[in-house]
C-alpha positions in Angstrom: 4.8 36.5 -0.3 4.9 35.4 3.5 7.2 32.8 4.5 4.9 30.5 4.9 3.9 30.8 1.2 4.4 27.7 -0.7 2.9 28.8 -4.2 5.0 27.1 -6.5 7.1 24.9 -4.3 7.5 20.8 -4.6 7.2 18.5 -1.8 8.0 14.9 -1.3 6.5 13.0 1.8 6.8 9.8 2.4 4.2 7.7 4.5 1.8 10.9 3.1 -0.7 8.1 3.9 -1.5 8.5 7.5 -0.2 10.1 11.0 2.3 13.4 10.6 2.6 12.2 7.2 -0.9 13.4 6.2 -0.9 16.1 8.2 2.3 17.4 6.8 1.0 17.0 3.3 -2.4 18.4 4.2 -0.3 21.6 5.8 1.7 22.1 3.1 -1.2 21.8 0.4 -2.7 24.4 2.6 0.1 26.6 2.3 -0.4 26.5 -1.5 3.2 23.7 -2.2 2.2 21.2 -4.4 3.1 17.6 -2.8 4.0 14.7 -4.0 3.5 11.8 -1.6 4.8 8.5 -1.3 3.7 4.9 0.5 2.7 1.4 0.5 -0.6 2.4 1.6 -3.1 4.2 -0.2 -3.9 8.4 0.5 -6.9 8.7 0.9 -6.6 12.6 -0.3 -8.0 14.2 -3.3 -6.5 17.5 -4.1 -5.2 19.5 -7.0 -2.3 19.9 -6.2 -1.4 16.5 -4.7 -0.6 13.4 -6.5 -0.5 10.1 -4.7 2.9 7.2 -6.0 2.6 4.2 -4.3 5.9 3.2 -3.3 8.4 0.7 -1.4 10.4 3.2 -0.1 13.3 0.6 1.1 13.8 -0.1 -2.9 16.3 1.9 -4.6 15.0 1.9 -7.3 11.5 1.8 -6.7 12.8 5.5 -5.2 13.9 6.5 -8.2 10.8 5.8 -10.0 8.7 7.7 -7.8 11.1 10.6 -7.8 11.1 10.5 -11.9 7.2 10.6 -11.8 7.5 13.3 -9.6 9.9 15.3 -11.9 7.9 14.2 -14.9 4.5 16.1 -13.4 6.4 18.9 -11.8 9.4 19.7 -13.6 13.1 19.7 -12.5 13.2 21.1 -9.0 12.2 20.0 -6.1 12.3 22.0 -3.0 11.2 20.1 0.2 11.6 16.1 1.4 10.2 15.7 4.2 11.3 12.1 5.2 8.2 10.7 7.6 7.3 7.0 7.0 8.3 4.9 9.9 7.7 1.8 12.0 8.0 0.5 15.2 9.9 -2.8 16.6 8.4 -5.2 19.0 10.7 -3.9 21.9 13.1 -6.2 21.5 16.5 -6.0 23.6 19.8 -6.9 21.5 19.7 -10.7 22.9 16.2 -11.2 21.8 15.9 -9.0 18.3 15.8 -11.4 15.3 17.1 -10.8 11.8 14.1 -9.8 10.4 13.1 -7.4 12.6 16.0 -5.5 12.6 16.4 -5.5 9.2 12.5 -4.7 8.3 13.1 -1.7 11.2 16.4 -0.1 9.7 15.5 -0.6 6.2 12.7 2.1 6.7 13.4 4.1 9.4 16.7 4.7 8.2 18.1 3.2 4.7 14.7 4.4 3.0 15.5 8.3 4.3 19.3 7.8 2.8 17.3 6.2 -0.6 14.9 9.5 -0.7 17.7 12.0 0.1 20.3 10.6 -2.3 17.4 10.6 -5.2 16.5 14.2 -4.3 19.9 16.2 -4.1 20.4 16.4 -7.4 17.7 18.5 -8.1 18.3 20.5 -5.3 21.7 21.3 -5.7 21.8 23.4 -8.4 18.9 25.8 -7.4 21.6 26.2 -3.9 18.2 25.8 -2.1 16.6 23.0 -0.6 15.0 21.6 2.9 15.3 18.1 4.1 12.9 17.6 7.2 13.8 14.4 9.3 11.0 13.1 11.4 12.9 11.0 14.4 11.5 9.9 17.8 11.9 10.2 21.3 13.9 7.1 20.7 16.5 9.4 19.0 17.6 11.0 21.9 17.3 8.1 24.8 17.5 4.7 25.4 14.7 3.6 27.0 11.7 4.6 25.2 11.6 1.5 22.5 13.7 -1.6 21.4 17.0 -1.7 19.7 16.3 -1.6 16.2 13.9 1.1 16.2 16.2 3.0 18.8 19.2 2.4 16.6 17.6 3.5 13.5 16.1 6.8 15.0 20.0 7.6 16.4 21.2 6.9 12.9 18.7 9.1 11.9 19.8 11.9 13.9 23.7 11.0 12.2 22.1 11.2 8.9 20.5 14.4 8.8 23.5 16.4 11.2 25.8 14.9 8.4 23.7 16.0 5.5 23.2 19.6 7.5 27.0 20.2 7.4 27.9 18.7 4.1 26.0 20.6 2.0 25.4 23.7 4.3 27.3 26.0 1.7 25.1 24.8 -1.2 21.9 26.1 0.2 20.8 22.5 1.5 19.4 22.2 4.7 18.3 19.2 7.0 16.8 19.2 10.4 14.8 16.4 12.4 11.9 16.5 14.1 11.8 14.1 17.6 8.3 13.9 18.4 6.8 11.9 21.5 3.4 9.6 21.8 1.2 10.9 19.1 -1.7 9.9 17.6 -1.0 7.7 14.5 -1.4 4.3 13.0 2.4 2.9 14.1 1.3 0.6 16.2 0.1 -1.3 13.5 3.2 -1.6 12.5 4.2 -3.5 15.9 4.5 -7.1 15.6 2.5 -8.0 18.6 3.3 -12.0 18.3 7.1 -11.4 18.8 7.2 -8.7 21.6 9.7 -8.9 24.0 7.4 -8.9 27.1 10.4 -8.2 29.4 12.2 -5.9 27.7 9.1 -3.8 27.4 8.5 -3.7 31.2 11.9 -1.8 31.4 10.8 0.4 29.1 7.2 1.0 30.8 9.0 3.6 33.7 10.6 5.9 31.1 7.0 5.6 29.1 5.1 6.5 32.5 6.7 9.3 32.5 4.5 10.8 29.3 1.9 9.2 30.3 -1.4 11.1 30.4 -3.1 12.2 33.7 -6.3 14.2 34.8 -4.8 17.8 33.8 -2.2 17.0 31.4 -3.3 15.0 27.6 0.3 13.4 26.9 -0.6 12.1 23.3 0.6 15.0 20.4 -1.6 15.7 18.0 -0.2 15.0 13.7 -1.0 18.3 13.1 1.0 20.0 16.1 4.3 17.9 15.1 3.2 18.9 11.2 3.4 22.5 12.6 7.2 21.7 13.3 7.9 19.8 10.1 6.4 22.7 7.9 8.3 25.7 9.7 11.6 23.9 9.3 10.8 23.5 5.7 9.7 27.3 5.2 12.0 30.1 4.9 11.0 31.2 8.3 14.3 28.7 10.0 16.4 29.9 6.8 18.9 29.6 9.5 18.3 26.5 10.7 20.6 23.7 9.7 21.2 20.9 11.9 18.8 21.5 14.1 17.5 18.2 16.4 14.2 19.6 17.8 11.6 17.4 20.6 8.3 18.0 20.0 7.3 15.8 23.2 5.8 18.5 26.3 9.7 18.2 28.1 9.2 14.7 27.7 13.0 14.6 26.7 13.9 17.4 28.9 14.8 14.6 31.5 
């Protein structure tokens, strides 16, 4: 067995759907793991060893049902969560964010990975082996590269899975995070365009310019190349890596 062999391993993804999430399950299913992924959306993947639950993520208990399905296909362990689903804010500064937003915003960036890691432990904890992959943002590391809630929620984020790293070090659990920057997905989508903060997003467009793309130098990342990230941290290639807060962003956040 290589340590990239995932023959007989269980993986959850959330927002399997589209973006890293796809890619990550696509990886993983290539690595022979069987993956169970979870969204509001629908997968459009057919494989063997994949199984597609339609889920609210930022319901408790809808959690729990997709994590009983999953248990109730592939038995009592489950090895990886990779926590992916996201979306974005409109840019919005803390004078102009609304209720809404900020609720809709930390709800699944941030309550929803809490939701999936809580459901998950126990049947990690008594195999003393488990890996809890965090996908962040560039936005967990700075200030200026989104609004407030979506900032906030990817620094919480960053809290959440250094806090789960150390807890549980001793019990074979790890958790790392993944802090990509522009890549190609559907996120946007996510954006509602109607309430952006116009001038709060001008102060943003400097930090922004600085990945931007140029004649010699393609600034948007790839899914798979921030998948290639996600899956290592789940293998037992970074056995030793707990804790770990790693950019995926071309020295983007080198600055």
């Amino acid at each position: 067995m290589t340590p990239l062999d995932f023959t007989g391993k269980v993986a959850i993804v959330s927002g399997c759907a589209s973006g890293i999430g796809l890619a990550t399950t696509r990886l993983l299913l290539s690595f022979g793991a069987k993956v169970f992924g979870v969204d509001v959306n629908n997968a459009d993947l057919i494989h063997s060893a994949f199984t597609f639950h339609r889920c609210d993520i930022t319901s408790s208990v809808g959690v729990l049902e997709a994590i009983q399905h999953c248990l109730e296909l592939y038995g009592a362990r489950i090895d990886i969560l990779a926590n992916v689903a996201e979306v974005m804010d409109a840019f919005s500064s803390a004078d102009t964010v609304t209720e809404s937003e900020w609720h809709r915003v930390l709800s699944i960036n941030l309550t929803a990975c809490m939701y999936l890691t809580k459901a998950v432990l126990p049947h990690m904890l008594p195999y003393t082996s488990g890996a809890i992959v965090n996908v962040g943002s560039r936005a967990s590391l700075g200030g200026g590269a989104a609004g407030i809630a979506y900032t906030a929620s990817k620094h919480g984020l960053i809290g959440l899975t250094k806090n789960i790293a150390w807890r549980f070090h001793k019990q074979g659990i790890r958790c790392n995070a993944v802090c990509p920057g522009n890549t190609q997905s559907n996120i946007a989508q996510s954006m509602h365009m109607n309430e952006l903060d116009q001038a709060a997003y001008k102060v943003a467009i400097p930090v922004l310019d600085l990945h931007a793309p140029s004649s010699s130098f393609q600034a948007v990342i790839k899914a798979e190349e921030v998948a290639n990230v996600v899956v290592f941290l789940a293998s037992d290639m970074s056995v030793m890596v707990n804790g770990a807060v790693i950019p995926v962003d071309n020295a983007w956040s080198a600055l």
